[in-house]
N, C-alpha and C positions, 0 to 999 in steps of 0.2 A: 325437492331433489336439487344439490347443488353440485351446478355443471362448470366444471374449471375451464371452459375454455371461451372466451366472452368473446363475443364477434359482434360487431356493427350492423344495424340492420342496413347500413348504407352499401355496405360490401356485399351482402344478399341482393340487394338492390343492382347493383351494377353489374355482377353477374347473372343478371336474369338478361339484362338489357345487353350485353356481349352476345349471350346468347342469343337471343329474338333477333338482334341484328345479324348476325350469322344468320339465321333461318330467312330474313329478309333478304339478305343476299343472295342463297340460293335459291328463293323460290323466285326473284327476279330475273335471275341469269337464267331459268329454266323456261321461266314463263316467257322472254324475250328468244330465247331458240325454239320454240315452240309455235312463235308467233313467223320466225323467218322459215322454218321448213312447212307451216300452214300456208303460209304467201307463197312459198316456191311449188307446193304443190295442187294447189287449188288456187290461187292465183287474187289474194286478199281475201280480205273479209277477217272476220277473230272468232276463231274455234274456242267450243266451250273450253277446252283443258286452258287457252291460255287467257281466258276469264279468271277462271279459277285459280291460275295460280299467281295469275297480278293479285286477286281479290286476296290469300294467302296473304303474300308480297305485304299490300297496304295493313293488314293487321298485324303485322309482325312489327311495321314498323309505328304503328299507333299503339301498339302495347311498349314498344321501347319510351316511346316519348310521355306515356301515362308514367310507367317507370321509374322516368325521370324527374317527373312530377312528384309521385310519391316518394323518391328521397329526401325531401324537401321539406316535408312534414317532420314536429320537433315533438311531439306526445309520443310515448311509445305502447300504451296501448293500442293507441291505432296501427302503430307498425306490426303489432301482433295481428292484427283483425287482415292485415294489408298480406304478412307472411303468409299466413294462415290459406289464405286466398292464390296465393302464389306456389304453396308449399301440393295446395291439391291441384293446382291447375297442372303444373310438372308430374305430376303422378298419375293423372287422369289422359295426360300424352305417353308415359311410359307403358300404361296398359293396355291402352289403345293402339299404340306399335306393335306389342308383342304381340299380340291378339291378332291384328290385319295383317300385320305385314312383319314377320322379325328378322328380316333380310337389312331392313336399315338398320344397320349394328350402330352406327354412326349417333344418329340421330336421339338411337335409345338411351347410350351411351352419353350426348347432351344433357337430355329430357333426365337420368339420374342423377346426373352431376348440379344440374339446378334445384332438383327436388333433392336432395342429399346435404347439401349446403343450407337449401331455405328449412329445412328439420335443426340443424345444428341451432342456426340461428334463431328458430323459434325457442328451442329449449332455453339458450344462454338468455335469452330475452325476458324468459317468465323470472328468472334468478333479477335480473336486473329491474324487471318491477318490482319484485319482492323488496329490493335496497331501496328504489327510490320513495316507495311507503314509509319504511322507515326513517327516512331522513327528510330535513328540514329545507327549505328551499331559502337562494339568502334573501328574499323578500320578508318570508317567516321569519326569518334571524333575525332582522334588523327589527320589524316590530316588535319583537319580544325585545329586543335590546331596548328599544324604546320606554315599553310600554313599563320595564322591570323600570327607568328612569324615573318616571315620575312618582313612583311611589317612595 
């Protein structure tokens, strides 16, 4: 299938990580108001909720900097294997929202806009390994230029 619209896995990439950081940021802010009304009302200590959503918090933000890490990779089949992974993890959040809870219109609304983007980008992706098969790398160029030399 050849898909006209060619996207970067880099730009898939960076919009995961906008996003996760958005979710880091909220579940921060919630988890730290959570933690001042447990203090103001029981007087210290750390309620399970704001365990839970520092723990949220710190995943969000170790999935940004994985993220970032995998932009950095130059194969692009591994970027398939990497979208691939990304493309259901956002989709496996979209159903899981609407299922539990589909009052966070917000969130769901994220969770498609990531997995909507990482599908574009996998399709444009499998077209662009299709070219890179057929074409020659200039390493390969230059020994065939060579090698057509000595003969």
């Amino acid at each position: 299938m050849k898909f006209k619209i060619s996207i970067q896995p880099k730009i898939a990439y960076y919009l995961s990580i906008v996003l996760t950081l958005i979710l880091f940021f909220y579940f921060s802010y919630k988890g730290v108001i959570a933690y001042f009304i447990h203090k103001e009302l029981y007087g210290g200590g750390i309620d399970i909720l704001v365990t839970l959503r520092a723990t949220l918090a710190g995943v969000m933000l170790f999935l940004s900097l994985l993220l970032l890490q995998f932009s950095k990779i130059k194969d692009l089949k591994s970027h398939r294997t990497i979208l691939n992974g990304i493309f259901i993890g956002w989709s496996t959040i979209i159903i899981l929202l609407i299922i539990l809870n589909p009052n966070l219109i917000y969130f769901i609304i994220m969770s498609g806009l990531g997995s909507f983007f990482s599908l574009i980008t996998l399709l444009s992706l499998a077209d662009q390994i299709k070219e890179e098969k057929n074409s020659l790398t200039d390493k390969e160029i230059y020994l065939l230029q060579k090698l057509a030399n000595k003969k």
